[in-house]
N, CA, C and O atoms as a printed pandas DataFrame, in Angstrom:
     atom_number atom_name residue_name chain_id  residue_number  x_coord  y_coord  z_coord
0              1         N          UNK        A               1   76.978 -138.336   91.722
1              2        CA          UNK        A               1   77.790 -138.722   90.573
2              3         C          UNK        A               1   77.718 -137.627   89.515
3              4         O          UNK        A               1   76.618 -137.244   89.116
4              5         N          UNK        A               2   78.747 -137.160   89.092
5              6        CA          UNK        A               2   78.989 -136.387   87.674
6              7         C          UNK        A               2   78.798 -136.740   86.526
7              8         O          UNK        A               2   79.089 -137.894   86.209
8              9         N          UNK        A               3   78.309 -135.931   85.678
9             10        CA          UNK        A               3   78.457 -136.481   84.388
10            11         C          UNK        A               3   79.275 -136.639   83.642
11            12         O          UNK        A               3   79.796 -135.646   83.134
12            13         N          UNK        A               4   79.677 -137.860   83.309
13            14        CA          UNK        A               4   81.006 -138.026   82.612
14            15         C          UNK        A               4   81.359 -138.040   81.502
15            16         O          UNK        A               4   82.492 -137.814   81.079
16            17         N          UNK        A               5   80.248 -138.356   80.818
17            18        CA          UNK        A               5   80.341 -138.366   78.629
18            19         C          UNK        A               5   79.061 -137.769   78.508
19            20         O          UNK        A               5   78.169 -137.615   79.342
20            21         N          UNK        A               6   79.149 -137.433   77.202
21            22        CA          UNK        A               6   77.990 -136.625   76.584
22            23         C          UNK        A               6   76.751 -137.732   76.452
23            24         O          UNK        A               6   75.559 -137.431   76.512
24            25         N          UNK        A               7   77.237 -138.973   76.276
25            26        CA          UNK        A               7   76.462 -140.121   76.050
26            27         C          UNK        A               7   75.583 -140.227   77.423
27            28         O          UNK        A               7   74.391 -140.531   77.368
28            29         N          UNK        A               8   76.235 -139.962   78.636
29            30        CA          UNK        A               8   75.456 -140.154   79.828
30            31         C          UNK        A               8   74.370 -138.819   80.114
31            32         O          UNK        A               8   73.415 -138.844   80.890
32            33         N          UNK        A               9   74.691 -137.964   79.480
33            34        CA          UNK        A               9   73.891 -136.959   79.864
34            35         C          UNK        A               9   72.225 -136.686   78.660
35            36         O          UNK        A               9   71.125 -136.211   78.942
36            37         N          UNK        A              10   72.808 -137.278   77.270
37            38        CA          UNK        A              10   71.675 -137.394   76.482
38            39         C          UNK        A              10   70.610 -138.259   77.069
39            40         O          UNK        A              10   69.472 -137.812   77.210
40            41         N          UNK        A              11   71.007 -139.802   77.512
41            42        CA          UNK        A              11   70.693 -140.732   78.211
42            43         C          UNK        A              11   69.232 -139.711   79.350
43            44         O          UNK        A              11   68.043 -139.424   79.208
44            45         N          UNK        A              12   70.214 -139.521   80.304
45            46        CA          UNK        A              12   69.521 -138.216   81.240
46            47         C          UNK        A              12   68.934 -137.614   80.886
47            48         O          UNK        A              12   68.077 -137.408   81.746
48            49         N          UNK        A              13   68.700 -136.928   79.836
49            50        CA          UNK        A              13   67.627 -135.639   79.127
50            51         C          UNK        A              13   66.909 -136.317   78.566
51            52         O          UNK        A              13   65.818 -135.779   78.377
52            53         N          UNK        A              14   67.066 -138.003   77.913
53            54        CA          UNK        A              14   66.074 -138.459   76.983
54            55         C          UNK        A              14   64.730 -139.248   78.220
55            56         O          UNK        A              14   63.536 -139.474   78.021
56            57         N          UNK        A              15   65.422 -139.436   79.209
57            58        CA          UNK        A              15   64.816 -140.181   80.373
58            59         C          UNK        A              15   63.940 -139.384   81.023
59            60         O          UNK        A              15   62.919 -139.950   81.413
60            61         N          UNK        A              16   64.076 -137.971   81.302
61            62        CA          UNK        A              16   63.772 -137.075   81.773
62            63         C          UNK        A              16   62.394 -136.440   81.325
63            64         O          UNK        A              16   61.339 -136.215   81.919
64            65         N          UNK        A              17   62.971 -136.189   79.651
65            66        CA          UNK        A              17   61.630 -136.061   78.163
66            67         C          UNK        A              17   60.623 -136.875   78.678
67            68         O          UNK        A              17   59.564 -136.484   79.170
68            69         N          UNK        A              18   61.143 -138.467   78.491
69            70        CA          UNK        A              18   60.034 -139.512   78.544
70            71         C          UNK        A              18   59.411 -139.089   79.731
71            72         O          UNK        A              18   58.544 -138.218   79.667
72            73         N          UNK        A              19   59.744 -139.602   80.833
73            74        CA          UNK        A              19   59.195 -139.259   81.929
74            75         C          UNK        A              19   57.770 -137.872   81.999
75            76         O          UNK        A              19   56.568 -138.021   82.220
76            77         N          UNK        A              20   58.342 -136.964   81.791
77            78        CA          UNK        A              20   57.374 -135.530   81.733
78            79         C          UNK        A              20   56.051 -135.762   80.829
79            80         O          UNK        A              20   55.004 -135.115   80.881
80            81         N          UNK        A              21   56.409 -136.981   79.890
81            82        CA          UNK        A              21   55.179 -137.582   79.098
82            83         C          UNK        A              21   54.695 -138.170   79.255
83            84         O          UNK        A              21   53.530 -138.107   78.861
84            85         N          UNK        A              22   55.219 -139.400   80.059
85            86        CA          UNK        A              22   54.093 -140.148   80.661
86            87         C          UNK        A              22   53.369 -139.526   81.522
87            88         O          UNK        A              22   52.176 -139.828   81.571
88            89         N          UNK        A              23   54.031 -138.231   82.659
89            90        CA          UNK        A              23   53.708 -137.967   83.174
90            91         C          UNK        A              23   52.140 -136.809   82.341
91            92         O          UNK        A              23   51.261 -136.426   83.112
92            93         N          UNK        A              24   52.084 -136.553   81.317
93            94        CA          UNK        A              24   51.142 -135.550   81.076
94            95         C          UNK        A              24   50.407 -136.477   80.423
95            96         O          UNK        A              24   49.392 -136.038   79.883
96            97         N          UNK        A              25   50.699 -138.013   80.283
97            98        CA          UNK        A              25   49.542 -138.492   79.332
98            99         C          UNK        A              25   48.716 -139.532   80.787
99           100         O          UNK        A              25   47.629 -140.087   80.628
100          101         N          UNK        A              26   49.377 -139.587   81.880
101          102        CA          UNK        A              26   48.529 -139.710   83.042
102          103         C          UNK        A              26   47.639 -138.969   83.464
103          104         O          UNK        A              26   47.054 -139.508   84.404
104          105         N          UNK        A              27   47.235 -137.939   83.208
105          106        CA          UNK        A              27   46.411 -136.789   83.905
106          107         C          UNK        A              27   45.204 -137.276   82.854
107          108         O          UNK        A              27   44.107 -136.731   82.984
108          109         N          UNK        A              28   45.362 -138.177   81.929
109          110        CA          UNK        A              28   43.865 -138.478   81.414
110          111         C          UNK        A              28   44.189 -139.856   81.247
111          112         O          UNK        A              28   43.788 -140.061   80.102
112          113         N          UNK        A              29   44.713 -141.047   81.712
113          114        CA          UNK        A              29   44.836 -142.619   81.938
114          115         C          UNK        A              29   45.029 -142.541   83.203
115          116         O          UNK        A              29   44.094 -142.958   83.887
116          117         N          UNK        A              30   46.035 -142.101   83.807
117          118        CA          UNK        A              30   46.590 -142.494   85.262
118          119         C          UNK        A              30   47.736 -143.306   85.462
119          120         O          UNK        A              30   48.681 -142.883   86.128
120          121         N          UNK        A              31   47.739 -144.793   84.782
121          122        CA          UNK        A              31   48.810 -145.593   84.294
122          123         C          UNK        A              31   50.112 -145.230   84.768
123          124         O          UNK        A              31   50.770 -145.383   85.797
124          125         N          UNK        A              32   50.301 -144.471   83.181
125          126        CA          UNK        A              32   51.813 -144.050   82.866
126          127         C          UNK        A              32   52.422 -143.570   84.025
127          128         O          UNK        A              32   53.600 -143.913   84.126
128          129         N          UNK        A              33   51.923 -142.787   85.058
129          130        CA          UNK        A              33   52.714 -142.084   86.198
130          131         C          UNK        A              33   53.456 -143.140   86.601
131          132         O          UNK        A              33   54.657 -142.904   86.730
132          133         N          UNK        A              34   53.161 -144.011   86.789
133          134        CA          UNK        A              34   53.429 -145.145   87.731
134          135         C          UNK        A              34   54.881 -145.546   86.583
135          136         O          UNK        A              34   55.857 -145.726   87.310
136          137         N          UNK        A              35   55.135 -145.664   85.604
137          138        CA          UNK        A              35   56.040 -146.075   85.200
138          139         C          UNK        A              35   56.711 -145.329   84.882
139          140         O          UNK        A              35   57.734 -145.801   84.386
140          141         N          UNK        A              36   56.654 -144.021   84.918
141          142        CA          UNK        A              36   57.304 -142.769   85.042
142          143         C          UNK        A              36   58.250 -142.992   86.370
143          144         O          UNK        A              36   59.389 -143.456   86.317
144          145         N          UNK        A              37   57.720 -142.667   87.312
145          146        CA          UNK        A              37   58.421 -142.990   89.291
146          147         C          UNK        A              37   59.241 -144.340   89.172
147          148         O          UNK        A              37   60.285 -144.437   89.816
148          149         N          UNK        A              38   58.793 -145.426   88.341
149          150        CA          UNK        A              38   59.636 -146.518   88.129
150          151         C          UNK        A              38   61.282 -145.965   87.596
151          152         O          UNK        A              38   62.326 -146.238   88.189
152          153         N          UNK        A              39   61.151 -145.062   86.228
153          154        CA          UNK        A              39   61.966 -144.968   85.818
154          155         C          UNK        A              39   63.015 -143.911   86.730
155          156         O          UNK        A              39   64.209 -144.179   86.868
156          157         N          UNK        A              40   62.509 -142.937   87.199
157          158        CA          UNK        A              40   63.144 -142.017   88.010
158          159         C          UNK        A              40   63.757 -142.921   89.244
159          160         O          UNK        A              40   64.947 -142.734   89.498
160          161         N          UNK        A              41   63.109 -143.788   89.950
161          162        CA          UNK        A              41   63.882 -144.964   91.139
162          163         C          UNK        A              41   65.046 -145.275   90.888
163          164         O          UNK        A              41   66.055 -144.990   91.533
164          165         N          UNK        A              42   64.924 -146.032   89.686
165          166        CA          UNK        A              42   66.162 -146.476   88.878
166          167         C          UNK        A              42   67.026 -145.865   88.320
167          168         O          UNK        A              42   68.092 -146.396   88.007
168          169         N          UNK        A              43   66.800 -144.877   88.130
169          170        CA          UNK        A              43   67.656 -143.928   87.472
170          171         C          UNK        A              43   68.427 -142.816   88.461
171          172         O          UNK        A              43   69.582 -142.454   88.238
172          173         N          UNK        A              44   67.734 -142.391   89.431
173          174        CA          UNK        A              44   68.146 -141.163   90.334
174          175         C          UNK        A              44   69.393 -141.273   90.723
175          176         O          UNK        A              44   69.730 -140.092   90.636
176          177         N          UNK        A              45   70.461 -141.918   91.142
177          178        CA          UNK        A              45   71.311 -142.639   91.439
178          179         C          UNK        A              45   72.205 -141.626   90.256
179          180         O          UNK        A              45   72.870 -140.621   90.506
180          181         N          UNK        A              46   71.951 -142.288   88.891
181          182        CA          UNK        A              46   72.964 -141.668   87.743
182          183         C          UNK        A              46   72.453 -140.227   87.494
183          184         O          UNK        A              46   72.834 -139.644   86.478
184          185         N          UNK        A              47   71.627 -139.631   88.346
185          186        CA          UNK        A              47   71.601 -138.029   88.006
186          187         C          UNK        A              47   71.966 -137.095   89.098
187          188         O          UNK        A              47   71.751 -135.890   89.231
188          189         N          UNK        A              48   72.696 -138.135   89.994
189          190        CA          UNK        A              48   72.688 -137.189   91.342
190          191         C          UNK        A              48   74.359 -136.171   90.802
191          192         O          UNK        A              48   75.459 -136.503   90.361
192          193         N          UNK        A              49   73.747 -134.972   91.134
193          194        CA          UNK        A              49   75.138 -133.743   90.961
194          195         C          UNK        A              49   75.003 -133.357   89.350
195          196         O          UNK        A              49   76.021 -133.203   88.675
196          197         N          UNK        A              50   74.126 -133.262   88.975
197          198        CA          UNK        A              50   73.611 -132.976   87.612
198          199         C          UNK        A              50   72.251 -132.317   87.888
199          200         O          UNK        A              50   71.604 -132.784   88.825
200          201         N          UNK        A              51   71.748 -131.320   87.211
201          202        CA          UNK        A              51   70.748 -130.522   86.946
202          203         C          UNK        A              51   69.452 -131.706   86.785
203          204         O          UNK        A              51   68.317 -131.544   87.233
204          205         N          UNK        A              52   69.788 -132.538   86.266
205          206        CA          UNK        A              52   68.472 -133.569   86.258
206          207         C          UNK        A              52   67.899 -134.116   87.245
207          208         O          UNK        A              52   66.804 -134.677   87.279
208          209         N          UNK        A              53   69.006 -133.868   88.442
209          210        CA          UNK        A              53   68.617 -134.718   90.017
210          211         C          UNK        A              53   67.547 -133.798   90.324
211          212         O          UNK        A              53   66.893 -134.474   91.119
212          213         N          UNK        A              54   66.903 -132.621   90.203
213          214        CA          UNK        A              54   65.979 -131.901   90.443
214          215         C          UNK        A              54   64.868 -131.921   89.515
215          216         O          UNK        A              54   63.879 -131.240   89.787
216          217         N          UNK        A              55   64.900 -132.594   88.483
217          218        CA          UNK        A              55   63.489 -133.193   87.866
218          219         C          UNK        A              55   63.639 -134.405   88.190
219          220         O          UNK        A              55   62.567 -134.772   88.671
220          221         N          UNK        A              56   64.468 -135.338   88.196
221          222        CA          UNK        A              56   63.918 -136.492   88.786
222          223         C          UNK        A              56   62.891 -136.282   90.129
223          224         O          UNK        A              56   61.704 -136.589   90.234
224          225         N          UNK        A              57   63.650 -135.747   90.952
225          226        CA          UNK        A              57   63.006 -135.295   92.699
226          227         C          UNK        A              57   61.942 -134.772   92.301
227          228         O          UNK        A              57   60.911 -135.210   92.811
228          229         N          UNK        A              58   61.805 -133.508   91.115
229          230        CA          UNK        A              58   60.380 -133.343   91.237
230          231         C          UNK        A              58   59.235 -133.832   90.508
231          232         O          UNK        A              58   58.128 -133.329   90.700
232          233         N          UNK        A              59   59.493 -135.201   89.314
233          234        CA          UNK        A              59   58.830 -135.621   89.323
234          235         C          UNK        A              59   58.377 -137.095   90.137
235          236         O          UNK        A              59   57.358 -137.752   89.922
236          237         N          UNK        A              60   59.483 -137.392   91.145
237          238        CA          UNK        A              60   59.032 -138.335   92.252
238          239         C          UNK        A              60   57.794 -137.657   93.237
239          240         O          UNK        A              60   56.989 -138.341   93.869
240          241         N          UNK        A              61   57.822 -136.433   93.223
241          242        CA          UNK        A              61   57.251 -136.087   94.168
242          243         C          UNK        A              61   55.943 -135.743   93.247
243          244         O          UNK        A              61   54.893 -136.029   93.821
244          245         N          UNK        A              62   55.788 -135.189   91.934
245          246        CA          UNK        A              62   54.414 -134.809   91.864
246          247         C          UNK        A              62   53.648 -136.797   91.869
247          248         O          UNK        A              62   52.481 -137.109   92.104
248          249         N          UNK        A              63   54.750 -137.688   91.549
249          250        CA          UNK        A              63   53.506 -138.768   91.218
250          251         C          UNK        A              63   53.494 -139.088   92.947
251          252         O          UNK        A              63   52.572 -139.836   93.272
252          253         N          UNK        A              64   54.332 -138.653   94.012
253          254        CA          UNK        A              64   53.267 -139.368   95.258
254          255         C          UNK        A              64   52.764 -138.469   96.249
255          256         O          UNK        A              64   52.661 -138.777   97.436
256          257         N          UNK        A              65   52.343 -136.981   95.603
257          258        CA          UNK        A              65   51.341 -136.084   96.169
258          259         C          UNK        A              65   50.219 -136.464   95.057
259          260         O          UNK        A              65   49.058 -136.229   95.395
260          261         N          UNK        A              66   50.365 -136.846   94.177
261          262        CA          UNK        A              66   49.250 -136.754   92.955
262          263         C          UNK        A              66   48.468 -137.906   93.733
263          264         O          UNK        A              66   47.352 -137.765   94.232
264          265         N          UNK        A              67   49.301 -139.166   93.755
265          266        CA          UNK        A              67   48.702 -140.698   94.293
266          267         C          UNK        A              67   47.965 -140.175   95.730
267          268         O          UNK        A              67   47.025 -140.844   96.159
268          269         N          UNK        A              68   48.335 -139.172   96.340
269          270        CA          UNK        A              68   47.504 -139.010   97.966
270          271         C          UNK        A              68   46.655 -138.460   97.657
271          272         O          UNK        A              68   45.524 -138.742   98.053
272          273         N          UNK        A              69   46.960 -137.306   96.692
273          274        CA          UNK        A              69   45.434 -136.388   96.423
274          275         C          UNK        A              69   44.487 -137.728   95.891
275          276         O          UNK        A              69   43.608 -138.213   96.602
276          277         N          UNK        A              70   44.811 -138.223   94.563
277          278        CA          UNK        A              70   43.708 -139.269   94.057
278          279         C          UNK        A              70   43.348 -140.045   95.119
279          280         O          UNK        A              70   42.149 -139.906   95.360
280          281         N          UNK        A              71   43.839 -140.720   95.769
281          282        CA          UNK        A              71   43.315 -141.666   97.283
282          283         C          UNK        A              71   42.122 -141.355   97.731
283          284         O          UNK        A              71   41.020 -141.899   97.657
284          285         N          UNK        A              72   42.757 -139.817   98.492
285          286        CA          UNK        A              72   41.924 -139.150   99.249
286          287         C          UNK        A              72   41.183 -139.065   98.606
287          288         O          UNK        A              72   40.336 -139.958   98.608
288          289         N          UNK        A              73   41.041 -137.834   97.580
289          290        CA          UNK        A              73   39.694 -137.829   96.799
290          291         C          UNK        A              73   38.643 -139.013   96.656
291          292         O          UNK        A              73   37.460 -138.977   96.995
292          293         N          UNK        A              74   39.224 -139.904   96.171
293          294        CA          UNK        A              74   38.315 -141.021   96.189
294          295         C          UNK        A              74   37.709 -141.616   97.190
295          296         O          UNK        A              74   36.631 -142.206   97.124
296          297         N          UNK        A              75   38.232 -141.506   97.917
297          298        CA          UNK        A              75   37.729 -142.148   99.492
298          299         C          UNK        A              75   36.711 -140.733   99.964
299          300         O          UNK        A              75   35.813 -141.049  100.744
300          301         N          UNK        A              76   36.736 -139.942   99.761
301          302        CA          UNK        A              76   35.953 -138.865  100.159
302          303         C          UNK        A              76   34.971 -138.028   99.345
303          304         O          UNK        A              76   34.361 -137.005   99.658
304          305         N          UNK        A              77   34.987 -138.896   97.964
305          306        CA          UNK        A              77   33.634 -138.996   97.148
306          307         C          UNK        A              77   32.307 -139.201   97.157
307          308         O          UNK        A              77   31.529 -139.053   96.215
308          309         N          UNK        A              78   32.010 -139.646   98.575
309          310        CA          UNK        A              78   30.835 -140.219   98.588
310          311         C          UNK        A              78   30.160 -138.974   99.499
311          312         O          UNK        A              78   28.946 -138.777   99.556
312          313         N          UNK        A              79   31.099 -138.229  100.149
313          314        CA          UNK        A              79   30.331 -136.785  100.281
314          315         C          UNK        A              79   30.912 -135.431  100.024
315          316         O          UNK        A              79   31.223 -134.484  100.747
316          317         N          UNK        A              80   30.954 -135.690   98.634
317          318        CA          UNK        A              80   31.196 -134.522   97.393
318          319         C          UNK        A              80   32.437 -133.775   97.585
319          320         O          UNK        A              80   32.730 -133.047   96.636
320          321         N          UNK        A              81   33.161 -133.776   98.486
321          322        CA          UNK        A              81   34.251 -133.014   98.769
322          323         C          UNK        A              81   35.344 -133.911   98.014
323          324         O          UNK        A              81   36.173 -133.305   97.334
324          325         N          UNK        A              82   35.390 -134.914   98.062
325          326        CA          UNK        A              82   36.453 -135.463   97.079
326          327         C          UNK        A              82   36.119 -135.445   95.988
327          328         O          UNK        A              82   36.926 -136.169   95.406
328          329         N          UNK        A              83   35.050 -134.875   94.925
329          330        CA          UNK        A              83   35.186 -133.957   93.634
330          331         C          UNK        A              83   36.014 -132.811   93.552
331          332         O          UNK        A              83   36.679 -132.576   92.543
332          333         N          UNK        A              84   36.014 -131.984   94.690
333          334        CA          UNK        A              84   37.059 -131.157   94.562
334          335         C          UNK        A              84   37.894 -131.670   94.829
335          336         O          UNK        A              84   38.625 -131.840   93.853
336          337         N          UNK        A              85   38.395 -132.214   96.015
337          338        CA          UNK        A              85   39.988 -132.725   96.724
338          339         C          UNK        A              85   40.498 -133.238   94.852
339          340         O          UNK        A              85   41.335 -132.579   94.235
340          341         N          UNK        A              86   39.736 -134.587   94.189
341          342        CA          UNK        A              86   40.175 -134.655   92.835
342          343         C          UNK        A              86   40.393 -133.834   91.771
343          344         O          UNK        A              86   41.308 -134.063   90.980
344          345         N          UNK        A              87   39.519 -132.728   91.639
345          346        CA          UNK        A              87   39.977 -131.567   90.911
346          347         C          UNK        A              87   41.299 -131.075   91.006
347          348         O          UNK        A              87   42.218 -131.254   90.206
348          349         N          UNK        A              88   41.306 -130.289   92.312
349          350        CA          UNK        A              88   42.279 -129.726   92.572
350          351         C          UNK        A              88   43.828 -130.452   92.163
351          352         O          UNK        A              88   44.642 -129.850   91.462
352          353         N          UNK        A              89   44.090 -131.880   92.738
353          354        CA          UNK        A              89   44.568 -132.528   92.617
354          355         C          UNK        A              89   44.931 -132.749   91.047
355          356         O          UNK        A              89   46.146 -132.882   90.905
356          357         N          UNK        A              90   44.272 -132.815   89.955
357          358        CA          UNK        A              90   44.668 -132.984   88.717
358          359         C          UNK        A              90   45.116 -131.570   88.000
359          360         O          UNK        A              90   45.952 -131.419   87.109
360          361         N          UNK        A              91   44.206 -130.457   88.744
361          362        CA          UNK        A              91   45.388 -129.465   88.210
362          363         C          UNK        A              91   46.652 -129.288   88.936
363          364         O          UNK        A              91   47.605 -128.783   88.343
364          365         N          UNK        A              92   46.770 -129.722   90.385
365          366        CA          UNK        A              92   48.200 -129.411   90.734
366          367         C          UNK        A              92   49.336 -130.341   90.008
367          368         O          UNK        A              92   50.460 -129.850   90.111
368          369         N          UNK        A              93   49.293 -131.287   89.464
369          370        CA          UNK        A              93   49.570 -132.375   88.721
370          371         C          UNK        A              93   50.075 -131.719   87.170
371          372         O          UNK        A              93   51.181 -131.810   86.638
372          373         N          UNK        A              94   49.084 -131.173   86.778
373          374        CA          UNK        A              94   49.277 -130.695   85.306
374          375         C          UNK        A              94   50.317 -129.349   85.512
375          376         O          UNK        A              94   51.224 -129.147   84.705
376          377         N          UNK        A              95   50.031 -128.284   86.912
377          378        CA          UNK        A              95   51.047 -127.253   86.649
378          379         C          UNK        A              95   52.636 -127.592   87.103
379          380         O          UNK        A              95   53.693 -126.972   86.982
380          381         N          UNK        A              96   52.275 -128.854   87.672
381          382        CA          UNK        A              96   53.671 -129.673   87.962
382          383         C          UNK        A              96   54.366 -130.290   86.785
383          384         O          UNK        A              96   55.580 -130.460   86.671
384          385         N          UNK        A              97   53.473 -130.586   85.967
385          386        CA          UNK        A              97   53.916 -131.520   84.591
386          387         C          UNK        A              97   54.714 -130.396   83.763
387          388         O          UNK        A              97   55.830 -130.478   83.250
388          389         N          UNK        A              98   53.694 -129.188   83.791
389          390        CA          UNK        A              98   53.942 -128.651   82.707
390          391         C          UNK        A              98   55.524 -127.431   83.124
391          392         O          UNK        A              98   56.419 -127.340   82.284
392          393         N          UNK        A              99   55.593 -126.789   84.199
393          394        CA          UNK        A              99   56.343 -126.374   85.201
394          395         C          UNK        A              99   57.777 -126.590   84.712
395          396         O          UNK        A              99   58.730 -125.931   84.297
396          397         N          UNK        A             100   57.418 -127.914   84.991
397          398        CA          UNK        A             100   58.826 -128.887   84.898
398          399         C          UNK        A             100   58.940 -129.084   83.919
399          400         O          UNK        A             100   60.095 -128.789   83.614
400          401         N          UNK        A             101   58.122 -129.646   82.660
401          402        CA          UNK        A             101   58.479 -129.573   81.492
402          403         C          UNK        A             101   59.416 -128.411   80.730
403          404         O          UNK        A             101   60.434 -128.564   80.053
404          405         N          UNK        A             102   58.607 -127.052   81.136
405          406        CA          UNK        A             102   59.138 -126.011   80.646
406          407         C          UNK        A             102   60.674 -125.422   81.205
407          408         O          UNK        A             102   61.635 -124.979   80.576
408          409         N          UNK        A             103   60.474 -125.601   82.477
409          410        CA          UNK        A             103   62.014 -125.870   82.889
410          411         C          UNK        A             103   63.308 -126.742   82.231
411          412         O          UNK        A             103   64.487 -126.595   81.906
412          413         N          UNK        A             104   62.592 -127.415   82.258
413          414        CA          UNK        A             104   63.139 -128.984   81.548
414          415         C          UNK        A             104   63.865 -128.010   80.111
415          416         O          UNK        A             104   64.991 -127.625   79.797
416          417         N          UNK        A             105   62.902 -127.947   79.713
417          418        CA          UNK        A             105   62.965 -127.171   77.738
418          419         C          UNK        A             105   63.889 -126.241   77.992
419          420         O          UNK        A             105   64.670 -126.130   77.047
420          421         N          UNK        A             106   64.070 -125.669   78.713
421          422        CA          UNK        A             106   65.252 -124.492   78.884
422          423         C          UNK        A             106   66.058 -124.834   79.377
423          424         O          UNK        A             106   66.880 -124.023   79.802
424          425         N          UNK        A             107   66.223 -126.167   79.562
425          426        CA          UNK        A             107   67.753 -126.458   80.287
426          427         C          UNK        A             107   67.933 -125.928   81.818
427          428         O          UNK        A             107   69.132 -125.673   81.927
428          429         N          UNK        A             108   67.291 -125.657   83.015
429          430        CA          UNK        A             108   67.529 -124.895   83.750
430          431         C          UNK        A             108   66.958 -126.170   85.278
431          432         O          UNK        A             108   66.147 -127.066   85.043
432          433         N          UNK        A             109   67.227 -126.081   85.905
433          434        CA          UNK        A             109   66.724 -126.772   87.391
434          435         C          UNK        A             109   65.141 -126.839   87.787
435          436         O          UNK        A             109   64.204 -126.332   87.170
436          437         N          UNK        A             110   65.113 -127.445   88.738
437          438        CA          UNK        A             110   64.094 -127.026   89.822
438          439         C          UNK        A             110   64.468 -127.072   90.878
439          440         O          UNK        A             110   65.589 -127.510   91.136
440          441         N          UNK        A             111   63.320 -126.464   92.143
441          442        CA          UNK        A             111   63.720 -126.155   93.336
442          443         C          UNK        A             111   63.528 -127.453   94.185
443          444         O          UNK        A             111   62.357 -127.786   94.370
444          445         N          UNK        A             112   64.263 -128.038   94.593
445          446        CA          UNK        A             112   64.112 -128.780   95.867
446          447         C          UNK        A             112   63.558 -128.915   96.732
447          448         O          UNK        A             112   63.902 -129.759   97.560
């Protein structure tokens, strides 16, 4: 779907904003991701053929590589390797947040 009024596309950029924030205020609650991916579900639909369909996609995808890394990690805590598997995992998360954010700020895509 195209964007058809200016009204639909603020809509899109304001959804988009939110999103990238919940998404960076998860990396120290966890929570918010989850209602972040809510909003992108519902929404992806009205950003498809618009520059936003590629932050939606990529923030669907950092919250369910983030959710496998945290899993794993946790399940593999009890012999120390899921301290790292979780490390790692919260910075790939944050250069995803921030990535995209900054993309985001310039008006410009991401890669698919």
């Amino acid at each position: 779907m195209q964007l058809q009024t200016r009204d639909d596309e603020r809509k899109l950029n304001n959804l988009t904003l939110v999103v990238y924030i919940l998404q960076g205020l998860s990396l120290f609650t966890g929570v918010p991701m989850l209602v972040g991916v809510i909003i992108n579900y519902l929404k992806l639909d009205d950003s498809r053929g618009s520059w936003y369909e590629s932050h939606f996609r990529w923030q669907i995808k950092t919250f369910w590589v983030g959710l496998l890394g945290t899993v794993l990690g946790y399940a593999l805590v009890w012999i120390l390797v899921g301290f790292a598997i979780l490390g790692l995992t919260w910075l790939w998360c944050l250069y995803r947040v921030l990535r995209g954010f900054l993309a985001f700020n310039d008006g410009k895509g991401l890669p698919l």
